[in-house]
C-alpha positions in Angstrom: 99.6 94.8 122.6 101.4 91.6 121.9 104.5 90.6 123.4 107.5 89.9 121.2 107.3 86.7 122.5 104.6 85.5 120.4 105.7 84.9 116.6 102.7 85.4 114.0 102.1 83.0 111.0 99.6 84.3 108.1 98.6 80.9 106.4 97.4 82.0 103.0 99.3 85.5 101.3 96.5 86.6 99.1 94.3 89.8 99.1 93.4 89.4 102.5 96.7 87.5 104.4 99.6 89.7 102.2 98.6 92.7 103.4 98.0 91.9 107.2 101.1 89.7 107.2 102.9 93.3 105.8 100.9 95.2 108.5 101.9 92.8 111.3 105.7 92.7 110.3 105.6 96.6 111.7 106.0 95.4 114.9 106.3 92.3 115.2 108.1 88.7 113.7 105.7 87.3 111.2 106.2 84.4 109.0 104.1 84.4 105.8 102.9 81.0 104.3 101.4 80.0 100.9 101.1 76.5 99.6 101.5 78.0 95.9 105.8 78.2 95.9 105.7 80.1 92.8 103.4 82.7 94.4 106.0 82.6 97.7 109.1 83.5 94.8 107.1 86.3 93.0 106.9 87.8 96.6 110.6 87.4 97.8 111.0 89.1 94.4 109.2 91.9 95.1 106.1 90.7 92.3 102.3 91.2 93.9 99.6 90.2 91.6 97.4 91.3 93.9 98.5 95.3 93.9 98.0 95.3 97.7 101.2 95.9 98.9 103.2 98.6 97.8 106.1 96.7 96.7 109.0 99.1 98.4 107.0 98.6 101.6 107.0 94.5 100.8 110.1 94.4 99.7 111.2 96.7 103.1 109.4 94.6 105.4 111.2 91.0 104.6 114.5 92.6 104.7 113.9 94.1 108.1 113.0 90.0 109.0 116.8 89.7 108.1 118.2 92.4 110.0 116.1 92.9 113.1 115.3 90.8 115.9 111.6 92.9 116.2 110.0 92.6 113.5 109.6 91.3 109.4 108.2 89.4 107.2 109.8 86.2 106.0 107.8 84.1 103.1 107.7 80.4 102.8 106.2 77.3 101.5 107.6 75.0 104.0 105.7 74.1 106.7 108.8 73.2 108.8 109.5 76.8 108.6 106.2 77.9 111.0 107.1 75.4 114.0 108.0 78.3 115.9 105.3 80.2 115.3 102.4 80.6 118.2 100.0 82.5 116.8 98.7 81.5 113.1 96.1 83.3 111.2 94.2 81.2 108.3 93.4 83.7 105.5 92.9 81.3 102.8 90.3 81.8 99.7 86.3 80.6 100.4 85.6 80.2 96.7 81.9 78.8 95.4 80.9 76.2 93.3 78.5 77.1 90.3 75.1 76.5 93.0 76.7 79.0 95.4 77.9 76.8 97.6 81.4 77.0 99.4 84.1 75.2 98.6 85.9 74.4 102.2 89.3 72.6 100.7 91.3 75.7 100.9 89.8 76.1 104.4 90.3 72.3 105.1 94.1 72.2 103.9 95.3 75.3 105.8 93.8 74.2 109.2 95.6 70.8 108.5 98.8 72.5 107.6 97.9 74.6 111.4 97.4 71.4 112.7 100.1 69.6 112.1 102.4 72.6 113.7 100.2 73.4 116.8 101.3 73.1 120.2 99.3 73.8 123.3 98.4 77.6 124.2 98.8 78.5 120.6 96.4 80.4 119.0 94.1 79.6 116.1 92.8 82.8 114.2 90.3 82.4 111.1 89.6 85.2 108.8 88.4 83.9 105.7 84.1 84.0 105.2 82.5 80.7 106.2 79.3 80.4 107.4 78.1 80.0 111.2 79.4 77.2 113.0 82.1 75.7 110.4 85.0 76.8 112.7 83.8 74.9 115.2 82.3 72.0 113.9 84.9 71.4 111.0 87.8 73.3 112.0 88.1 72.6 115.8 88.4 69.2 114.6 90.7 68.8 112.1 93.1 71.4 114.6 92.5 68.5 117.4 93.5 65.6 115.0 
């Protein structure tokens, strides 16, 4: 089990990064970040186009970031706002082009947003679909720059 030491950033609040940023702010401090500000205000609103999140349980989970020193979500755009994170988890979009073949820019733009925030012993989670080996030979990379 994590500490509560370590602070949790979800880079990307779609279908994938909403609801594990909601499930992570059960226990623990967790910072969700979108580059999309309007999609960040729908949220703080309590609006999910996705229909992932229950939105009493969304709605529950960033005001228990305000009141408790455990656990919650908070929602940005600003990068500033994840410095003190340690852990980040990408969960950005893989879309295709019309031959099938990924687009990485979401991918690419996250992990520089990651980079530009990382400090040594963090930790560097991806769970969007890529194929073999683009973590480490595109990702690592970037991360390093």
């Amino acid at each position: 089990m994590l500490e509560n030491k370590y602070k949790i950033a979800i880079i990307g609040l779609g279908y994938v990064g909403l609801p594990l940023a909601v499930e992570f702010a059960k226990k623990y401090k967790v910072i969700g970040f979108d580059i999309n500000n309007e999609r960040v205000i729908e949220l703080k609103n309590g609006i999910d186009y996705t229909n992932e999140i229950d939105i009493k349980i969304l709605l529950e989970s960033i005001n228990n970031y305000k009141i408790n020193n455990n656990n919650g979500l908070f929602i940005t755009s600003i990068i500033e706002e994840i410095n003190s994170c340690n852990i980040f988890i990408v969960t950005v979009p893989t879309p295709i082009d019309k031959f099938k073949r990924p687009l990485l820019e979401p991918l690419y733009g996250a992990t520089e947003i990651v980079g530009s925030v990382l400090k040594k012993h963090d930790i560097v989670i991806y769970e969007s679909t890529v194929y073999p080996g683009v973590t480490e030979e595109e990702c690592v990379p970037l991360l390093e720059k």
